[in-house]
C-alpha positions in Angstrom: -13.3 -29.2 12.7 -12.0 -26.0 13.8 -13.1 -23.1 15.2 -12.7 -19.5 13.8 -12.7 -15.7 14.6 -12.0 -13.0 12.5 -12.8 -9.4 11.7 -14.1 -9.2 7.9 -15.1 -5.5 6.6 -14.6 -4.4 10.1 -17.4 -7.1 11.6 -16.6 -9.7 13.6 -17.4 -12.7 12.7 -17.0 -16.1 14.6 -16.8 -18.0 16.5 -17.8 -20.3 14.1 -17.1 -24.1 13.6 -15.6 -25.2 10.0 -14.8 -28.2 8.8 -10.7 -28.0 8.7 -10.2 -28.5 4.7 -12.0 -25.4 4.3 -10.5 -22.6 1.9 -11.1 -19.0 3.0 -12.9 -18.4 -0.4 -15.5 -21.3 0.4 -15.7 -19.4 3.8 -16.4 -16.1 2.3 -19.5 -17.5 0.1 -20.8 -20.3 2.4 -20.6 -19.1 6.0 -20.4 -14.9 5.4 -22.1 -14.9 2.4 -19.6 -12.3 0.8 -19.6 -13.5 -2.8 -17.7 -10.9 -4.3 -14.6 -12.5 -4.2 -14.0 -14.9 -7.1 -13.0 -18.2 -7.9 -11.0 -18.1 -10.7 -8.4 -21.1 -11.2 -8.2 -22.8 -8.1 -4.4 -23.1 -7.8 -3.9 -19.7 -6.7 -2.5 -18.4 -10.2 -4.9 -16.0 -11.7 -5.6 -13.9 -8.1 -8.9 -13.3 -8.8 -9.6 -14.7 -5.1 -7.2 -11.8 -3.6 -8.4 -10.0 -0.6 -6.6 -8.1 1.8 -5.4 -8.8 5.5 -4.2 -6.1 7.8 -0.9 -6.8 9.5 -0.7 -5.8 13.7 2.0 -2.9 12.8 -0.7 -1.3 10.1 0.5 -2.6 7.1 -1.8 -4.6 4.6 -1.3 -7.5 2.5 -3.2 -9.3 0.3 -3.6 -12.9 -0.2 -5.3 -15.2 -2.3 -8.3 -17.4 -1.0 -8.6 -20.2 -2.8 -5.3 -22.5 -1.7 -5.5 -21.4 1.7 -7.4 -22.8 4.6 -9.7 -20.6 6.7 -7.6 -21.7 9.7 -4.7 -19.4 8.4 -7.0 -16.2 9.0 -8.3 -16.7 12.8 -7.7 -13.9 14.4 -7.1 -11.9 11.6 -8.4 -8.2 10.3 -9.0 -9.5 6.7 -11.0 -6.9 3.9 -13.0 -7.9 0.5 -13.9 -5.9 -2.3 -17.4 -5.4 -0.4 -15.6 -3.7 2.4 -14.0 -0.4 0.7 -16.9 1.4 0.0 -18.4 4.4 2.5 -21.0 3.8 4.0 -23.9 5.8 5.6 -25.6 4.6 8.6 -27.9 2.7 7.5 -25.2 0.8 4.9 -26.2 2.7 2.0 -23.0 3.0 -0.3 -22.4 6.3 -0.4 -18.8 7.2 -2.1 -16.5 4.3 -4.3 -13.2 3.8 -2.7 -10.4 5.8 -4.6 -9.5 2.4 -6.4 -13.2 1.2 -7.2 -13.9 5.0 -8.4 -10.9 4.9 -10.9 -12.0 1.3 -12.2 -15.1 2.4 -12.9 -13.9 6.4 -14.5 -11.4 3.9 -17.2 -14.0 1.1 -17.4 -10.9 -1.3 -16.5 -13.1 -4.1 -16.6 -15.6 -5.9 -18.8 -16.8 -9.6 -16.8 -16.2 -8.0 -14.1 -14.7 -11.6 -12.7 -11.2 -10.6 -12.2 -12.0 -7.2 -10.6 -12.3 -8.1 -6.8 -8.9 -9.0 -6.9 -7.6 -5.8 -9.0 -9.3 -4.0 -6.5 -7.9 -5.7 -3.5 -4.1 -5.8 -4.8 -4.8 -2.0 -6.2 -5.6 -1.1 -2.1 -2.6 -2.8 -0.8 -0.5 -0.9 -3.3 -2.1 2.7 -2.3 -1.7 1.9 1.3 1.8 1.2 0.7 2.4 4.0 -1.5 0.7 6.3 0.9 3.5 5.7 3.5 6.6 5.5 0.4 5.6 7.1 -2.0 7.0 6.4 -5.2 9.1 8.3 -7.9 7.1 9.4 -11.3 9.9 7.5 -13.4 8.9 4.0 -11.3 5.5 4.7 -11.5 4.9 2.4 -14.2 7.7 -0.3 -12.9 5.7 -0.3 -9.7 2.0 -0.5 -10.9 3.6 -3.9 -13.2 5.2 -5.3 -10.1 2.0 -5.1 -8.4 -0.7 -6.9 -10.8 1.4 -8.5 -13.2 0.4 -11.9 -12.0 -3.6 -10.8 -12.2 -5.1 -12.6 -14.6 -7.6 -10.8 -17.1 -9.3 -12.0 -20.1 -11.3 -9.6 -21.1 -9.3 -6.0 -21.2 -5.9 -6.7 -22.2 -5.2 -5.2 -18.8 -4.4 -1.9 -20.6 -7.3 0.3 -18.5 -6.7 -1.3 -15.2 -3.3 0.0 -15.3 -4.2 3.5 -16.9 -6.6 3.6 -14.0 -3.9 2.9 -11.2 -1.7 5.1 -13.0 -4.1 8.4 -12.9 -5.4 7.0 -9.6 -2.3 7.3 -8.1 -1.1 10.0 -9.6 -4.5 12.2 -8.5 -4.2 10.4 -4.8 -0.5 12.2 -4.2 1.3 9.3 -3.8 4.2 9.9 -6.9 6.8 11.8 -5.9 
């Protein structure tokens, strides 16, 4: 067993005992009950399971949940795809993060399965892009570089990317 604390969707959570084998995905479902994040292959190839840790010097990175243990986020600031929206108060959603807005505006998805993990790896690259932004002729190179190794069976993965494209575009981040 082994004992955990971590901030998830700015709440802390923990300390909490887990059984050592545990994957953060398991975690997220069984002890936070945070189900958004998706199990998609298990060996960490499709990313469906992404979500996003923030690094100490304010930098984000995401990483996927299935192949790795719980233990490796202790202590960590991690986010999920239910932690982007606003929020009022009372934890009424009240605005779409700039990413889940332009999913939504290009109807990137259709399952819906692979989406957490667009999502997540589409925040990481905003947040990056906010602080370098990126010339117009690597836009595209950039945007590929990013979710190439998503995996999507539905879409084709045409409207995801015309989504990050206008997205970041509209957000100010192409120079």
């Amino acid at each position: 067993m082994t004992t955990v604390t971590m901030t998830i969707n700015d709440r802390l959570v923990g300390p909490l005992e887990v059984d050592d084998n545990t994957m953060m995905l398991d975690f997220l479902h069984e002890y936070v009950n945070l189900t958004g994040t998706k199990f998609g292959c298990g060996i960490g190839v499709c990313h469906a399971c992404t979500i996003v840790v923030d690094k100490e010097d304010g930098t984000s990175e995401s990483v996927r949940t299935c192949i790795n243990g719980v233990g490796r986020f202790n202590g960590k600031r991690v986010r999920t795809v239910e932690g982007h929206a606003k929020r009022n108060s009372v934890g009424k959603i009240i605005a779409l993060s700039p990413v889940q807005q332009t999913f939504l505006d290009h109807f990137s998805f259709q399952c819906g399965w692979c989406t957490s993990g667009f999502v997540n790896e589409t925040t990481v690259l905003l947040e990056r892009l906010r602080k370098q932004p990126v010339k117009m002729a690597d836009l595209e190179q950039t945007i590929s570089a990013a979710l190439n190794d998503h995996v999507c069976r539905c879409t084709g993965y045409k409207k995801y990317y015309e989504g990050v494209k206008a997205m970041l575009i509209k957000e100010g981040v192409v120079k």
